[in-house]
MIFI-675081 format. One record per residue (C-alpha): residue in one letter; x, y, z; residue number from 1. Coordinates in nm, 2 decimals. Layout:
N
NODE r      u      v      w   k
NODE a      X      Y      Z NUM
...
This chain:
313
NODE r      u      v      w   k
NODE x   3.97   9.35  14.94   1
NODE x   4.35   9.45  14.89   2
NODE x   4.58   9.31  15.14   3
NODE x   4.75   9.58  15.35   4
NODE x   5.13   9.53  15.31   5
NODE x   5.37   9.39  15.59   6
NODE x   5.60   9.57  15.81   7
NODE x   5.91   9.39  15.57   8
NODE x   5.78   9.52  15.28   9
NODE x   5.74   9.88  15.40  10
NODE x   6.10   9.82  15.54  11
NODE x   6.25   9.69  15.27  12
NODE x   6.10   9.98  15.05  13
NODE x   6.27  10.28  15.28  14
NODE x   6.60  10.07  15.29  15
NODE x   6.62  10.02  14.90  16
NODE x   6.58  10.41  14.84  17
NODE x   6.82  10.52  15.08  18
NODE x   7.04  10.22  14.89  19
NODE x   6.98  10.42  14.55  20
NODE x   7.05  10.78  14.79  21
NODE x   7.40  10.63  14.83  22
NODE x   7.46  10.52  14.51  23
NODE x   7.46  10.14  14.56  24
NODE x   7.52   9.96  14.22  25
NODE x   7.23   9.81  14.04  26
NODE x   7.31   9.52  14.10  27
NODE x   7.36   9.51  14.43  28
NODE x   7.00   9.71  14.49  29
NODE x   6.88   9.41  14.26  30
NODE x   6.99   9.15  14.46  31
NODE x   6.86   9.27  14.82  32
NODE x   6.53   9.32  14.64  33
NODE x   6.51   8.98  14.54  34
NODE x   6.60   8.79  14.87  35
NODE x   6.42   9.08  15.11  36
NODE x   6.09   9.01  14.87  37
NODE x   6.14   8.66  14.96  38
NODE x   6.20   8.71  15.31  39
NODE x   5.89   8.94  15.33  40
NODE x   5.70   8.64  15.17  41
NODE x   5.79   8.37  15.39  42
NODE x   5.73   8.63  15.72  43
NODE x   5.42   8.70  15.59  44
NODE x   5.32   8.35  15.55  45
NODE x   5.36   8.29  15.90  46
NODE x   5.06   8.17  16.11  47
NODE x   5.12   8.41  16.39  48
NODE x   5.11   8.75  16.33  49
NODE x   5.41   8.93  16.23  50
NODE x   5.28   9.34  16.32  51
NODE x   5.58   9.40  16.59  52
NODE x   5.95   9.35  16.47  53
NODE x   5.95   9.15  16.80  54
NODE x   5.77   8.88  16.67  55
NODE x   6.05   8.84  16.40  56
NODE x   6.30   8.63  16.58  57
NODE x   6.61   8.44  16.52  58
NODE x   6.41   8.07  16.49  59
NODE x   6.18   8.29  16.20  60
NODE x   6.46   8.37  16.05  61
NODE x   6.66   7.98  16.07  62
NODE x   6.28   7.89  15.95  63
NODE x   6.29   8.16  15.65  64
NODE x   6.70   8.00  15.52  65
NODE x   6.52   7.63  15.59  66
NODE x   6.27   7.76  15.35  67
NODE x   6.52   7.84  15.10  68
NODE x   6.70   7.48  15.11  69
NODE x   6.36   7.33  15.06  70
NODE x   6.34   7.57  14.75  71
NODE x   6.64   7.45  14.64  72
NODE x   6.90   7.70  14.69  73
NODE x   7.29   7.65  14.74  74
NODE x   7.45   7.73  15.03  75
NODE x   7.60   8.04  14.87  76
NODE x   7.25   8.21  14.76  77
NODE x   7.11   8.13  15.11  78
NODE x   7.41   8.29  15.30  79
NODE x   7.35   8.59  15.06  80
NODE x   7.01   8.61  15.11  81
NODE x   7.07   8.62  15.50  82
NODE x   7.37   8.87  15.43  83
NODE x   7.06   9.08  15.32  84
NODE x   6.82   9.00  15.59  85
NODE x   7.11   9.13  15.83  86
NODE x   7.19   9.44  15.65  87
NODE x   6.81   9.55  15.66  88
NODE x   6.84   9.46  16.04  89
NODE x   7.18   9.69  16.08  90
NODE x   7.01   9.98  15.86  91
NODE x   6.61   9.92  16.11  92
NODE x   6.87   9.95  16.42  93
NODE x   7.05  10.29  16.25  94
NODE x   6.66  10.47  16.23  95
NODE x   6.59  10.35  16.59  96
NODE x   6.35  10.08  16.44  97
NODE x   6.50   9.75  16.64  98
NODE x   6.70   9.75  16.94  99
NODE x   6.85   9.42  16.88 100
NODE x   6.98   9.23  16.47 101
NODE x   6.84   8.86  16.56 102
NODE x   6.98   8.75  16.21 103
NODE x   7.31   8.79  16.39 104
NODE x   7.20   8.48  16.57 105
NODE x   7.21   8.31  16.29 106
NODE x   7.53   8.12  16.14 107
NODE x   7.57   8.18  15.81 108
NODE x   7.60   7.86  15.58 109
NODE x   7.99   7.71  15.55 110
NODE x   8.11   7.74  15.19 111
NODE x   8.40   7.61  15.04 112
NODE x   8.68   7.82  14.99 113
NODE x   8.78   7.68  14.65 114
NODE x   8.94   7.98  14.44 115
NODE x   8.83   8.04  14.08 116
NODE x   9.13   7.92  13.85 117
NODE x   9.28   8.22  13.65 118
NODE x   9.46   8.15  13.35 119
NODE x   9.84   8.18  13.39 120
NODE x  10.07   8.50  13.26 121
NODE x  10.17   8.29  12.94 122
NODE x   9.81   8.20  12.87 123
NODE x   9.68   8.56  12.88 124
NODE x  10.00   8.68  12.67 125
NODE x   9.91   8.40  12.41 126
NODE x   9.58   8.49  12.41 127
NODE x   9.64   8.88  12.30 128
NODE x   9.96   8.90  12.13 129
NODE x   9.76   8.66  11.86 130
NODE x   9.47   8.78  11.60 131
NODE x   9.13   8.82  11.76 132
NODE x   8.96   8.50  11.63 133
NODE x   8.69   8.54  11.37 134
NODE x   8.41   8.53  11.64 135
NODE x   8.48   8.85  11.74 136
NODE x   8.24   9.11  11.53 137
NODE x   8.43   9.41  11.60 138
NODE x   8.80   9.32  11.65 139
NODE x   8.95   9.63  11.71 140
NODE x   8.75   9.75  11.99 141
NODE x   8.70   9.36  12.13 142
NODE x   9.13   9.36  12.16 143
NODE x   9.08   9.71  12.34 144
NODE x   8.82   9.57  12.58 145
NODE x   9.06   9.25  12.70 146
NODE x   9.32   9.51  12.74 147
NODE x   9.14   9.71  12.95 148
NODE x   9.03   9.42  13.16 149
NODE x   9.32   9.27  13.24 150
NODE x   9.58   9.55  13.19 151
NODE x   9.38   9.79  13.41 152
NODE x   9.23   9.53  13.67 153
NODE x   8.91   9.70  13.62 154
NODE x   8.52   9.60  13.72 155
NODE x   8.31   9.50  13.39 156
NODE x   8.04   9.81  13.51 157
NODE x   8.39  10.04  13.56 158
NODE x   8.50   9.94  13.20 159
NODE x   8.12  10.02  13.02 160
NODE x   8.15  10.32  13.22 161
NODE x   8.46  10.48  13.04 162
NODE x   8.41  10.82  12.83 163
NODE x   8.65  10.94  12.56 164
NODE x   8.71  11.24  12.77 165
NODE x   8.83  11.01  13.02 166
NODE x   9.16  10.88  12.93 167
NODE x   9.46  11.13  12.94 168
NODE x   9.68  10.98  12.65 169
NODE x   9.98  11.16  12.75 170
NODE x   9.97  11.07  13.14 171
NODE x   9.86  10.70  13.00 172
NODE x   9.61  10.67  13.28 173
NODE x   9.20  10.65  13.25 174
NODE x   8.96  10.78  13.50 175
NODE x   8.77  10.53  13.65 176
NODE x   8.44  10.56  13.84 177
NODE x   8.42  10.24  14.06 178
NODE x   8.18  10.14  14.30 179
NODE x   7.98  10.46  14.51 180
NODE x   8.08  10.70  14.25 181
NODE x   8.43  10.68  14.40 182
NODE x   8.67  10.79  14.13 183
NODE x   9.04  10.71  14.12 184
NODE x   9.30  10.68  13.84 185
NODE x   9.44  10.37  13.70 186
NODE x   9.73  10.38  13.43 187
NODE x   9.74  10.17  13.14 188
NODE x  10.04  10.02  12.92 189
NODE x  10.18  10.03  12.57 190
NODE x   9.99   9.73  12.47 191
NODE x   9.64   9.89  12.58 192
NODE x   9.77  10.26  12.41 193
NODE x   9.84  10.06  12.08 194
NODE x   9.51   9.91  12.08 195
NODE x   9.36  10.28  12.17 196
NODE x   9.56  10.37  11.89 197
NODE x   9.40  10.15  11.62 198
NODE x   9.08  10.11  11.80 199
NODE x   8.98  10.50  11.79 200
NODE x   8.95  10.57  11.44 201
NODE x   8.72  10.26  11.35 202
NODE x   8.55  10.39  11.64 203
NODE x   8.52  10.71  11.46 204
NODE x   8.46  10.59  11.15 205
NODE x   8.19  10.35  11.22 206
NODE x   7.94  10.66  11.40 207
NODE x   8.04  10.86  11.07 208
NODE x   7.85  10.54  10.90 209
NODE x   7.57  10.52  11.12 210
NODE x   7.53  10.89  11.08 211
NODE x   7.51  10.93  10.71 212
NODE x   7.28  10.69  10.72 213
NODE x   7.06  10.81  10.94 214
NODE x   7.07  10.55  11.23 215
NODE x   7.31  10.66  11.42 216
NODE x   7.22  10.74  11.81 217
NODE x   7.01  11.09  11.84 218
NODE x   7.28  11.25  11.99 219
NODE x   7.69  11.23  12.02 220
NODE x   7.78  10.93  12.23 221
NODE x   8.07  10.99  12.49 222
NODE x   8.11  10.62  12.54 223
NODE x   8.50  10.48  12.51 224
NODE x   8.36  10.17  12.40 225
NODE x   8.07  10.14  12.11 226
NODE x   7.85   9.86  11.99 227
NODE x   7.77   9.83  11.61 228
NODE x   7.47  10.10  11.67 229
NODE x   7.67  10.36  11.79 230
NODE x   7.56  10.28  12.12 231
NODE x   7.72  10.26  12.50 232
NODE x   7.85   9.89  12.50 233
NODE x   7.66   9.71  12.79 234
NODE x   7.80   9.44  13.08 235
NODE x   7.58   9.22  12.97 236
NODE x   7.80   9.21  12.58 237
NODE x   8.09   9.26  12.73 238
NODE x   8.05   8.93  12.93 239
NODE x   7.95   8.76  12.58 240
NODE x   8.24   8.92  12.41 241
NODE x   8.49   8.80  12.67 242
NODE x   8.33   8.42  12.72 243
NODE x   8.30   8.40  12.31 244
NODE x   8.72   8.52  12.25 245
NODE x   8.83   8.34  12.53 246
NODE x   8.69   7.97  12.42 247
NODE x   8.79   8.06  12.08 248
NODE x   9.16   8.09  12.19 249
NODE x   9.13   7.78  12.41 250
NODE x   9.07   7.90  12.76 251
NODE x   8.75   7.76  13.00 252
NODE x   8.45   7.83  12.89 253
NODE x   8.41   7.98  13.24 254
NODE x   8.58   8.28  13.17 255
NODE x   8.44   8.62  13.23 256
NODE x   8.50   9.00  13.27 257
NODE x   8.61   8.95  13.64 258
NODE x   8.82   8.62  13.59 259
NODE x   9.07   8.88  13.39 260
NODE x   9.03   9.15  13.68 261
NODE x   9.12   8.82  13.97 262
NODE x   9.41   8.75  13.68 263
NODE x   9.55   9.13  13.67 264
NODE x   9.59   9.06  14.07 265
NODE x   9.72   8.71  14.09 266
NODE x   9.96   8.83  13.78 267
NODE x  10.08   9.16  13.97 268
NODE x  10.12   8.99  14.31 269
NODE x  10.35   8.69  14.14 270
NODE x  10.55   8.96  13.96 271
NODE x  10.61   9.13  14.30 272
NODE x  10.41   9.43  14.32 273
NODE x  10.28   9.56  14.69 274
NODE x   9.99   9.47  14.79 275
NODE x   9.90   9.84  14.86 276
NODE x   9.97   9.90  14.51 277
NODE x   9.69   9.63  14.39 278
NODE x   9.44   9.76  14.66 279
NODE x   9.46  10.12  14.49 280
NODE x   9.49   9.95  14.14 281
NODE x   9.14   9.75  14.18 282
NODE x   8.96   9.98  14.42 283
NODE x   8.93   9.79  14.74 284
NODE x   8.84  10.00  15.03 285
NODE x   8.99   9.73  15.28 286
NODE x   9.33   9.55  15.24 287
NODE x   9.17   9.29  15.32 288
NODE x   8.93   9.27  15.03 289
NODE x   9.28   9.26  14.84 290
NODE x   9.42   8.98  15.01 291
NODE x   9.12   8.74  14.97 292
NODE x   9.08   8.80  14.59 293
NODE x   9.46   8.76  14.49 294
NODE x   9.59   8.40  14.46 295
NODE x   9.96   8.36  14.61 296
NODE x  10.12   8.12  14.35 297
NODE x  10.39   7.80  14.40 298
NODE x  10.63   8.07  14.23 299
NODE x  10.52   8.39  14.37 300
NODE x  10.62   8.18  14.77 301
NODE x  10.90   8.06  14.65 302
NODE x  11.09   8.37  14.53 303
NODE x  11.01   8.53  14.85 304
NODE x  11.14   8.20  15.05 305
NODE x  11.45   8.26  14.82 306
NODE x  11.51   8.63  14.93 307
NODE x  11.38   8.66  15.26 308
NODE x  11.45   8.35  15.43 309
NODE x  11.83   8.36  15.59 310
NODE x  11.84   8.00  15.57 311
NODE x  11.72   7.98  15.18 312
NODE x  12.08   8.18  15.08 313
């Protein structure tokens, strides 16, 4: 006899689709999935019965993240899994559901605060004023791609997302569509419009190939960036194209997509631009998404100390 389904899993069903209503990102969808499936397992695991939202309380809830130690889990995937477990809560109380969040009740696991190491200014410029090593299978678009990332600050998803029809050569500015489907333009310099410039007619070039030869994509592909089958470039490559270059031109091995959009910030900031610029720049809603994810350097404090402080002159 099938087992009917719990009240979580009917919940978390409703709040995922009005997630995909809004437009959440993939990922994001993917992750609550994942933690509210494993929330609705443990609840429904319970020995007393769980048909009332009352019967879900705060000490379930400490029980469920206990659960999740015993797994295994680090602090930081057990504080996002009760991130999750709260924002269900917040959207149950919205559609009259619950009257009270008891995951608020619940303190979230202490992380550390330890800040992901960017490279420095004269390691990024050394990086792409050389050749692209000889790992990189298509270097003209691959010098494109680090250009985008770290000359336009921009998410890896923003960066796939890029159609021909969206950059505006002579503004020199692209049109990105970040997170929600909110658009916004971000300009780009001469070193990203000189790799455009080389980049675009391999790029045309290489689906004049694939089209002769009859395995090129069924129909015209708008996509900025290609792969070698004429398809939309993915996150997933561009993360393999960025780890791959980078070792290859000696940086950590922990590089990524976003370590270069973190670097556009931290760059910008110790170069003195506002940091209402570099919220518009990377997209951030809140200021004080901006002031987290930038890294104030030892230089950056000291030339303000220098010109600010009456005593310093």
């Amino acid at each position: 006899m099938k087992q009917s389904r719990t009240i979580v899993e009917l919940a978390t069903d409703d709040f995922l689709r009005r997630l995909r209503e809004r437009n959440a990102s993939a990922h994001t969808i993917k992750a609550y999935a994942g933690d509210l499936d494993c929330f609705a397992a443990y609840i429904g695991s319970l020995d007393r019965p769980t048909r009332d939202w009352k019967t879900i309380d705060h000490i379930a809830i400490r029980g469920f993240l206990s659960h999740l130690y015993d797994k295994g889990l680090s602090k930081t995937s057990v504080a996002r899994a009760l991130a999750a477990v709260r924002s269900l809560y917040r959207w149950l109380a919205q559609e009259g559901v619950v009257e009270q969040n008891p995951a608020k009740l619940v303190s979230t696991p202490r992380l550390g605060k330890k800040l992901p190491r960017v490279p420095t200014i004269e390691e990024m410029n050394s990086m792409l004023d050389g050749k692209m090593p000889e790992v990189a299978s298509f270097p003209e678009r691959d010098r494109l791609l680090f250009e985008l990332l770290y000359g336009c600050g921009i998410r890896n998803s923003e960066l796939v997302g890029i159609n021909l029809d969206d950059i505006s050569m002579s503004n020199e500015a692209i049109l990105i569509r970040g997170k929600g489907k909110k658009e916004r333009y971000v300009p780009f310099g001469g070193s990203a419009l000189s790799a455009l410039a080389v980049y675009l007619p391999w790029r045309q070039q290489l689906l004049a190939t694939l089209k002769n030869n009859k395995s090129a994509p069924g129909k015209f592909v708008p996509a900025l960036l290609i792969n070698q089958r004429g398809g939309r470039l993915t996150t997933r490559s561009v993360g393999r194209i960025v780890k791959r270059i980078a070792t290859a031109k000696g940086l950590s091995p922990e590089v990524h997509p976003h370590t270069l959009r973190h670097a556009f910030g931290t760059h910008m900031l110790e170069e003195g631009a506002d940091l209402r610029a570099i919220q518009e720049l990377l997209g951030h809603e809140r200021l004080a998404t901006t002031q987290r994810y930038t890294q104030l350097s030892v230089k950056h404090m000291m030339n303000v100390y220098d010109q600010t402080h009456p005593r310093a002159k």
